[in-house]
N, C-alpha and C positions, 0 to 999 in steps of 0.2 A: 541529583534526581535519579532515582530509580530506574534506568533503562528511558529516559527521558529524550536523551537525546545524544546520538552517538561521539562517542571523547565530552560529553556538556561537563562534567567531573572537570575533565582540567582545563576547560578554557576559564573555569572560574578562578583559575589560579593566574590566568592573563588578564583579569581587570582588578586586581588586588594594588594595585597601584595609588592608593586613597593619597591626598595630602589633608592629612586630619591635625589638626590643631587641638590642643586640649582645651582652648577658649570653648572649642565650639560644640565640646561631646556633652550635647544633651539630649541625648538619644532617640526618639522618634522623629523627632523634629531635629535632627542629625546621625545620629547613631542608626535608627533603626530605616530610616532614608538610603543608608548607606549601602545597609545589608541588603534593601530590597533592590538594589543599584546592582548589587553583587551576582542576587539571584536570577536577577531578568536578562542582563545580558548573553550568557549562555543561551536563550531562548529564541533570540532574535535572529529572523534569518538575517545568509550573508546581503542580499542588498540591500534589508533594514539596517542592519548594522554599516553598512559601510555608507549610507542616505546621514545616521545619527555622526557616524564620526567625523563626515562631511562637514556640517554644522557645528559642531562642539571645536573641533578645530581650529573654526574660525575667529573663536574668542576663547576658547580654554584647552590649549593641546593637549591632546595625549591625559586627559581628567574623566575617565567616561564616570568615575564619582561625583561630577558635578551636577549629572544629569539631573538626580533625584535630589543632591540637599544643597542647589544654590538656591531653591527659592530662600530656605532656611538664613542663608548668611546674608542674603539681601535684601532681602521681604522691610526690614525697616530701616534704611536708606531713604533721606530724601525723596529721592524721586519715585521711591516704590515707597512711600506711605499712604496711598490708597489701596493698598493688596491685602493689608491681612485677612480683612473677611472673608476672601477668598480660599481662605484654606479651613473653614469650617464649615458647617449647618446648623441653624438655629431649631429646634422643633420646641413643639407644645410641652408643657408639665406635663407626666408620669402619659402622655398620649402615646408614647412607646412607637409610633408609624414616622411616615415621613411623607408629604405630600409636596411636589416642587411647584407649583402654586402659592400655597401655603406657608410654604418654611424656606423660602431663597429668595428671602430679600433682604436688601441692605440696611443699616443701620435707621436710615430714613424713609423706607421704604420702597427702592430702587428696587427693580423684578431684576431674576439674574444674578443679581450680587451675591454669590456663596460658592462654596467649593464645586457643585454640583453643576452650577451655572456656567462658571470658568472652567469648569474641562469641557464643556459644549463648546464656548467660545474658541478655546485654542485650539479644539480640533478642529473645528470650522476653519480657522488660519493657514492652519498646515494642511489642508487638502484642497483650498484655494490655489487655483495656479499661479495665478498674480503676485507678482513680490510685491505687494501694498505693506504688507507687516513684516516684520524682526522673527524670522523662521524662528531663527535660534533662542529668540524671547522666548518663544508660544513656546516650543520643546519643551524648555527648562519648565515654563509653568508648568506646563503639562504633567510632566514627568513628577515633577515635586507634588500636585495638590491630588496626583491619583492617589499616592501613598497616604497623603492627609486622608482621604475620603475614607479609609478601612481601618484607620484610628476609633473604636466605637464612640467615645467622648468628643471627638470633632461633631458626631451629629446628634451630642446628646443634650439635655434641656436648657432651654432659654435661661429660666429661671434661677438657675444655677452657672449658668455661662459655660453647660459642658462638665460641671465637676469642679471650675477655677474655684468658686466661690467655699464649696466644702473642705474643712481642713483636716489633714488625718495624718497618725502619727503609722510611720512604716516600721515595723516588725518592731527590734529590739530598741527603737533610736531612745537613745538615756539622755541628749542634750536637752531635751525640751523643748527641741525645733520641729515644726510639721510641716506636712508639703498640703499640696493639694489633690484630690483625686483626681483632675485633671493629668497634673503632673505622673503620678504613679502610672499610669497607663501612657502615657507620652513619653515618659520616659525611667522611669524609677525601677520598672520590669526589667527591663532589659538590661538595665546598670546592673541590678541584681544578680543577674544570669552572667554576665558579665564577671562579677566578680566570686560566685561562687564555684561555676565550669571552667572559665577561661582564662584566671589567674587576673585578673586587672589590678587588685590590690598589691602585687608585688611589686617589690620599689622600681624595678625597670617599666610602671605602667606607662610612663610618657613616649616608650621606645619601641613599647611591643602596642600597640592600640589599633594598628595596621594588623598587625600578626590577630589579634584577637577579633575585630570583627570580621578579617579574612576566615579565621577558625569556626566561625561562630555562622558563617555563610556557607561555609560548605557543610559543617551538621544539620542544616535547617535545609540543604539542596538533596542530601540524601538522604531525608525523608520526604522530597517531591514524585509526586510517581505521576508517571503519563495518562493515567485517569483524572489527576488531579488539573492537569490543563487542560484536558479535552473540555473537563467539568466546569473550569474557572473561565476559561480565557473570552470563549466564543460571548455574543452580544445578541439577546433576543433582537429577533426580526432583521440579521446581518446587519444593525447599527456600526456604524466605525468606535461609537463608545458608549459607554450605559453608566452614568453615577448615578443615575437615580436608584438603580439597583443597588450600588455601591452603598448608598445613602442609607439604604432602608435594610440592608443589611447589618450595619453599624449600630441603629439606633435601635433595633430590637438586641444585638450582641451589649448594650452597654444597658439595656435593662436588664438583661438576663442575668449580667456578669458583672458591670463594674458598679451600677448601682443596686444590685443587690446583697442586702443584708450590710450596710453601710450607713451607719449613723456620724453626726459631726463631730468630733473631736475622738475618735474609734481609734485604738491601736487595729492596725492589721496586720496578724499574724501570720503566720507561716501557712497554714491554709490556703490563707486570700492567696498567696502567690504561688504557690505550688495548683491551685483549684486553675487559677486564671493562665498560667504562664502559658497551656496549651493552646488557648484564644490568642493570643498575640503573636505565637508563631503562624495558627494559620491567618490570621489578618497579614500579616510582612509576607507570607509566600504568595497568596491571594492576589496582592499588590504588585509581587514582581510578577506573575503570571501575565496579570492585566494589561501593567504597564509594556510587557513585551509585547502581547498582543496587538494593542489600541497602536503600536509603534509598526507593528507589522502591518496591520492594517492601510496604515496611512503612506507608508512607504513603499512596499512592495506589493507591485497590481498583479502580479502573480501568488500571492501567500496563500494558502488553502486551511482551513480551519484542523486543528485537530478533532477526528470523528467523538462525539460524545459517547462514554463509555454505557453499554447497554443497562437501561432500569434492570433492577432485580424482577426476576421475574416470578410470578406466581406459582404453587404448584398446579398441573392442570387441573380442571373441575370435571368430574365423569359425571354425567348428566346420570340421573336416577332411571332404573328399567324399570318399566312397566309392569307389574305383576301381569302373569300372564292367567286369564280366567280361566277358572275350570270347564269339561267339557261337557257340553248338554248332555242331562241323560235322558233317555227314549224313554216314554210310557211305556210299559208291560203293553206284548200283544197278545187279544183275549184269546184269537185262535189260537195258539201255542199251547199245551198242557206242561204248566212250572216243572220243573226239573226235580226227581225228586231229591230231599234233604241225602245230605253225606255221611252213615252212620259213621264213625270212629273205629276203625277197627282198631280189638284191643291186643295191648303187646306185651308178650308173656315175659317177665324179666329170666335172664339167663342165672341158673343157679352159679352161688359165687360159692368156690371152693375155700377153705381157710387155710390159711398159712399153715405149714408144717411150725408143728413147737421146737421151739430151739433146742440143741443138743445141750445133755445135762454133763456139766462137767463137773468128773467126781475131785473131790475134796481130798487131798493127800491127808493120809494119817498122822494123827500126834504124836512125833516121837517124846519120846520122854528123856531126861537130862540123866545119867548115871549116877547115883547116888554114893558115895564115898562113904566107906565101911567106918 
């Protein structure tokens, strides 16, 4: 990050520590979890950070990569098969808004049930003082479904289930296999990036996949600048957390962008993903910003917001002058006898001399050529 935060450069090189699995790289929904893991940590102050390693510790040492993609490896597990809907948002056909009233309820119509709903929950957990609940649960929730929430397709149309439902073939694919447009923005983006910047195709990918979203975290931190947290992080009305904002940011960015000009069975070319790539980086920055935030918040009673960087400001307006009126003229007064008229006096023009004639220059004489007898 740009002057973000002093050494924040290389403390991101101290949570480069991932245990990534190749089962597991499917990119937003791990991959891109990952890098927001990568980016927020730098961010966090030190009693945030040392409150989170506190807890992470106690079931996952020395992994602050768990933070953000264990809901991902556990979400469907037995006992966490009620969670998935918790990392999306449902909204209306082409309604483009988001209303949490309206769009955060559960499959049955349960209030609360959605991404939106479960980071209220678990931040309510973690700022209770009561150890009634699994700190260390709500964290991981926490941490994991912020990053869902700025996915735009998490809170994109019912109707479509987000994009699952639409099948689209990505750039050159010649097998005649498609993904879904869900998929491409969960994860297809970032594989791409992946493999056209940070070498992932080369046959050491199994060994370097650490190395590469380590790489892939520090390009996306420095283009972070300290306007961009002041801007991102804070929470209307000093809330501890705001998805609703999150929500309704998403679901206008995936009209704008991932369901735009998108028909079913569409090759998407190189456009689509060179157009889109720079929405998805600022969604993943967005994410770790927040997530550090919402973590600061709830852990350190001393954290002070970063000051919001000044609106642009107008040029001044110079209010219009008055023209100023002309001044009264006085009636003629009859005693006075008018002045009389100003004859012209006439002006004798001065006689002009003329130029002397130019000197006449004589003409040398024609000699003549001697004539040979």
């Amino acid at each position: 990050m740009a002057a973000a935060a002093a050494g924040g450069a290389a403390l991101v090189y101290g949570v480069l520590f991932l245990t990534i699995s190749s089962s597991f790289a499917s990119a937003w929904n791990y991959d891109g979890h990952a890098i927001t893991c990568n980016l927020a940590r730098p961010l966090l102050t030190a009693t945030a950070a040392a409150k989170v390693d506190s807890l992470l510790n106690s079931e996952f040492p020395h992994n602050f990569s768990t933070l953000c993609t264990w809901g991902e490896e556990f979400q469907f597990l037995p006992q966490y098969s009620w969670s998935p809907p918790l990392h999306y948002v449902n909204t209306p056909d082409q309604a483009c808004s988001y209303d949490y009233t309206r769009d955060c309820l559960g499959m049955f119509g349960q209030p609360d049930m959605c991404a939106s709903g479960a980071i209220k929950n678990y931040t309510q957990q973690l700022i209770t003082p009561a150890d009634t609940h699994n700190k260390t649960e709500a964290m991981l929730f926490l941490a994991n479904i912020l990053g869902d929430i700025h996915q735009p397709l998490r809170a994109g149309f019912s109707g479509d289930e987000g994009g699952d439902t639409i099948r689209v073939y990505w750039l050159n694919t010649m097998n005649g296999s498609s993904t879904s447009l869900f998929e491409v923005w969960d994860s297809v983006i970032i594989h791409e990036t992946e493999e056209r910047y940070f070498n992932k195709s080369t046959p050491t990918f199994n060994e370097t996949l650490v190395d590469i979203l380590g790489n892939m975290s520090l390009v996306i931190y420095s283009n972070l600048s300290t306007d961009d947290v002041a801007a991102w992080g804070p929470c209307p009305g000093a809330a501890v957390s705001c998805p609703d904002l999150y929500a309704a940011e998403s679901i206008e960015l995936a009209c704008k962008w991932a369901y735009a000009d998108v028909t079913p069975s569409q090759i998407l070319l190189d456009d689509y993903y060179m157009s889109r790539l720079p929405i998805v980086e600022q969604r993943l920055k967005q994410a770790a910003v927040r997530i550090a935030a919402t973590l600061n918040r709830i852990f350190d009673p001393n954290y002070v917001e970063a000051p919001a960087p000044p609106a642009p400001s107008a040029p001044p307006v110079t209010p219009p002058v008055a023209p100023v009126p002309p001044a009264p003229v006085s009636p003629p007064d009859p005693t006075v006898p008018p002045s009389p008229p100003v004859v012209p006096v006439p002006v004798t023009p001065a006689p002009v001399t003329p130029p002397p004639p130019p000197p006449v220059i004589p003409v040398p004489p024609v000699v003549e050529a001697p004539t040979t007898p």
